[in-house]
C-alpha positions as CSV (number, residue, x, y, z in Angstrom):
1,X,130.5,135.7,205.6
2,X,130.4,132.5,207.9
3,X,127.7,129.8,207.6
4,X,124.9,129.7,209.9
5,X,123.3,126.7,212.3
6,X,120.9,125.0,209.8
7,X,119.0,121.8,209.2
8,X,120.8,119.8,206.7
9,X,119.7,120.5,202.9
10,X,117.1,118.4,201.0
11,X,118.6,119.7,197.9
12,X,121.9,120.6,196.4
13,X,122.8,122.5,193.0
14,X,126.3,122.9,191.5
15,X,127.1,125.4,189.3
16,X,129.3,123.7,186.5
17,X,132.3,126.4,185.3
18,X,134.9,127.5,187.3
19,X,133.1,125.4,190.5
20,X,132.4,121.5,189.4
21,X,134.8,121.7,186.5
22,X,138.1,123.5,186.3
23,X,137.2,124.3,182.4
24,X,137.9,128.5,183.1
25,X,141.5,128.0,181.4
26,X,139.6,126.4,178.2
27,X,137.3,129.5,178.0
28,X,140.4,131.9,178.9
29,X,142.0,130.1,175.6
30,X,139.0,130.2,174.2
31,X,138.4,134.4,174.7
32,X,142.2,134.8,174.3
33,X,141.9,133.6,170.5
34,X,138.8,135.5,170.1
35,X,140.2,139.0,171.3
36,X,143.5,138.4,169.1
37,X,141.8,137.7,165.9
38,X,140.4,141.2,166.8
39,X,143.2,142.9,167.7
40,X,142.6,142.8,171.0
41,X,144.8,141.7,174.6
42,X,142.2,139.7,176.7
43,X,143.6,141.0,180.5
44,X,142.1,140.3,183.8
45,X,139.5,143.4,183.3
46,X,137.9,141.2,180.3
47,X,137.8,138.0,182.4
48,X,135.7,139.4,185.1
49,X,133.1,141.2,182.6
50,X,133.1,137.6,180.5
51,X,132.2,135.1,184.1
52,X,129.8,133.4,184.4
53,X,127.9,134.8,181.9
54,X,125.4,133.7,179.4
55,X,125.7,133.3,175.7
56,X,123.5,136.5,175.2
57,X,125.1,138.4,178.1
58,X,129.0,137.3,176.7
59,X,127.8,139.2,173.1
60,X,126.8,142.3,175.0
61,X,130.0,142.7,176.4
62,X,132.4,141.4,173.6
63,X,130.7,144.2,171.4
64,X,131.8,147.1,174.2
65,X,135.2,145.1,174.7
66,X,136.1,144.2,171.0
67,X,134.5,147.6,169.6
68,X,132.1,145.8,167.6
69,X,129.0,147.5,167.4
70,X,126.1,144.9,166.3
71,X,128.4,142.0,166.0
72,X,127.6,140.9,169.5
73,X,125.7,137.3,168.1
74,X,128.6,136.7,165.8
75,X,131.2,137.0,168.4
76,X,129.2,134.7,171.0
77,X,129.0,132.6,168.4
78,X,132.7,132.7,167.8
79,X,133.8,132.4,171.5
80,X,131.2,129.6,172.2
81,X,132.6,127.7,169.0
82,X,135.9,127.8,170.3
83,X,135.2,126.9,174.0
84,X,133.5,123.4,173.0
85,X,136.3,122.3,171.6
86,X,138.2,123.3,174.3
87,X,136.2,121.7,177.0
88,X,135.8,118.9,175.1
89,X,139.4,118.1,174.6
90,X,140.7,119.5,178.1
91,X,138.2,119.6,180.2
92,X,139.0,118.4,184.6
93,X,137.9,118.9,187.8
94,X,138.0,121.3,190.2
95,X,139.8,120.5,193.4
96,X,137.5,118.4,195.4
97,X,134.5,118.3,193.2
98,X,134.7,114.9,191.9
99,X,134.8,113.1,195.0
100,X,132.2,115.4,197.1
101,X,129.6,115.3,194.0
102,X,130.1,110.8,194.1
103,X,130.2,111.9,197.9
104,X,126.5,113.6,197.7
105,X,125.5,110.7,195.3
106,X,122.5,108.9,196.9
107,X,122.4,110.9,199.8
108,X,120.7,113.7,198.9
109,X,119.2,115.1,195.6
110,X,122.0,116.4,193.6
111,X,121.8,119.1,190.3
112,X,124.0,120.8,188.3
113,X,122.6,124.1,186.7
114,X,124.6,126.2,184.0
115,X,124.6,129.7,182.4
116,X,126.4,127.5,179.1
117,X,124.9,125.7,177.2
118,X,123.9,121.9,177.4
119,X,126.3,121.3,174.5
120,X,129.2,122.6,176.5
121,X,127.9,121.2,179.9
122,X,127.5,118.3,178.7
123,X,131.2,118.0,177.1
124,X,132.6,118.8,180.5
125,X,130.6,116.1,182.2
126,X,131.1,113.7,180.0
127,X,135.2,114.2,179.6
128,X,135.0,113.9,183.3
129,X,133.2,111.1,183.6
130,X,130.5,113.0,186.2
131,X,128.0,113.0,183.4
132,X,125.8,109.9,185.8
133,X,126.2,111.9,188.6
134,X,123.5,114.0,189.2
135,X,119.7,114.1,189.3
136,X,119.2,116.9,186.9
137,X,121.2,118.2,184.3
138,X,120.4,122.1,183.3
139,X,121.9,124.2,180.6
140,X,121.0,128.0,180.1
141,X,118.3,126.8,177.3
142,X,116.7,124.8,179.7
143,X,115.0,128.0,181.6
144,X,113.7,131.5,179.9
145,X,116.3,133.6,181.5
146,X,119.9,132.7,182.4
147,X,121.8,133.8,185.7
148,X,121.7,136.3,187.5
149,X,117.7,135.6,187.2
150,X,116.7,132.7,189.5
151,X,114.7,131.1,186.9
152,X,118.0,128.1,186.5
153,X,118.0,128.0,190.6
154,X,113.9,127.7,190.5
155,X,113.8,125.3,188.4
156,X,116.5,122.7,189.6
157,X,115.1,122.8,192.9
158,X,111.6,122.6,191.0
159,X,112.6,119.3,189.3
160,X,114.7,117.3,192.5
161,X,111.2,118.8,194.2
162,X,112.8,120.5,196.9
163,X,112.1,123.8,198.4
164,X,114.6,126.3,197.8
165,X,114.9,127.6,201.1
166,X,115.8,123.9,201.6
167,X,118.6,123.4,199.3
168,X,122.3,124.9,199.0
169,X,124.0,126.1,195.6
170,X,127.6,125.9,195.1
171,X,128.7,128.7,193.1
172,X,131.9,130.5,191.8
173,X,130.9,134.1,189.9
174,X,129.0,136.7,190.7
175,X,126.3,136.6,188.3
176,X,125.7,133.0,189.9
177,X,125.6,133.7,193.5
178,X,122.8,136.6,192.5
179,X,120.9,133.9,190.7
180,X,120.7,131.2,193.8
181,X,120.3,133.9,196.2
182,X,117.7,135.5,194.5
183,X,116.0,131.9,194.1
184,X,116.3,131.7,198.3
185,X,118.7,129.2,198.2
186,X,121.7,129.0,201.0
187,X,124.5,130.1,198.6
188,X,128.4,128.4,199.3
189,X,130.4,130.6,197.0
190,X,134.0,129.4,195.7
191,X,135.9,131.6,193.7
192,X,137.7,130.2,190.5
193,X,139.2,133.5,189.0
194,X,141.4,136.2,191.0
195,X,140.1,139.0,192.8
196,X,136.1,138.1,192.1
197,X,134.6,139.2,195.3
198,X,131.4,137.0,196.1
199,X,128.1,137.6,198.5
200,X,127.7,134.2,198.9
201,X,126.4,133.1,202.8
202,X,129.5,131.1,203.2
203,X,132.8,131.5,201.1
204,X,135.2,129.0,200.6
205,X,138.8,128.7,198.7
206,X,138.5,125.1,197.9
207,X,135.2,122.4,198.2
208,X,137.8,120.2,200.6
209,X,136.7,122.7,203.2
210,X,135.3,121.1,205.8
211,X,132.8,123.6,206.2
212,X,131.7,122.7,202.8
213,X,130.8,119.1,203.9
214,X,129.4,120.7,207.8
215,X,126.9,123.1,205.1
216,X,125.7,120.6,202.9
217,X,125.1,117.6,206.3
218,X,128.0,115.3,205.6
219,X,129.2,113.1,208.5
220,X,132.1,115.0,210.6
221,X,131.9,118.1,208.4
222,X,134.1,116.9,205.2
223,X,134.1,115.0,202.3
């Protein structure tokens, strides 16, 4: 889809994995050790049913993928273990996102708004040094519902006191463009793993696109 005409936004939300940090290899390691200690071969299949989900979403499906009926907390618990310390020691940046996120600094009310926890979130930012960067710092305990419910997209917008309809979300899964869409918000998708097909209003390979920086009101359309 191609962006439309709009009024520049009072509001912007990233979305943290796999779009403002590049930490989708730490949780492929991460789900790779989790799947062998279970006998397991984590494939491409596994990756798409495991993105951008929540910690209580990821145990429904590693029950039906590691045919572990009931074990579904346990092996969240598991996963989520291993990702923090994978974050936390290898943890970057996407392409782009540092400098249009220091970019936005200032300019505009700027959130970030994850389906991991703070814990994890906060790791990334940190490692990364984008930890001062934005105006509102979410992680999935921080609503009732994780994505694909709005509540995480309602409530950014909610704290930089924006309207939605006024803001953009920058988002790389399909769970997470449902949850800024469904919130109203204009939705730039970017997709971090292969073959994940995204509704978003405008979609993007990399944030250097200048059509990124035209969406989001920056001088000359780029970053």
């Amino acid at each position: 889809m191609t962006s439309k005409r709009r009024p520049p936004p009072a509001g912007i939300v990233f979305d943290n994995d796999g779009l403002l940090l590049d930490t989708e290899p730490c949780w492929t390691r991460a789900q790779e050790a989790v799947f062998a200690r279970h006998g397991k071969v984590f494939d491409l299949a596994a990756k798409h049913a495991l993105v951008g989900t929540a910690p209580e979403t990821a145990a429904r499906v590693l029950e039906r993928l590691l045919d572990s009926p009931g074990r579904g907390a346990e092996l969240s618990d598991e996963l989520y273990g291993l990702a923090l310390d994978e974050i936390a020691g290898g943890a970057t940046s996407r392409p782009g996102a540092a400098e249009l996120a220091h970019t936005l600094r200032g300019k505009v009310p700027v959130a970030v708004a994850s389906n991991a926890p703070r814990s994890h979130l906060l790791a990334g930012l940190r490692r990364t040094g984008l930890d001062a960067v934005f105006d509102v710092v979410l992680g999935v305990e921080d609503v009732e519902q994780p994505k694909p419910s709005p509540d995480l997209y309602l409530r950014a917008c909610e704290l930089l006191g924006v309207a939605p309809e006024r803001a953009v979300a920058l988002e790389d899964s399909p769970p997470g463009v449902a949850s800024a869409r469904a919130a109203g918000l204009f939705v730039i998708g970017v997709p971090s793993v292969p073959e994940v097909e995204l509704s978003a209003d405008l979609v993007v390979t990399w944030l250097g696109d200048p059509r990124v920086g035209a969406a989001l009101g920056l001088p000359g359309g780029t970053t």
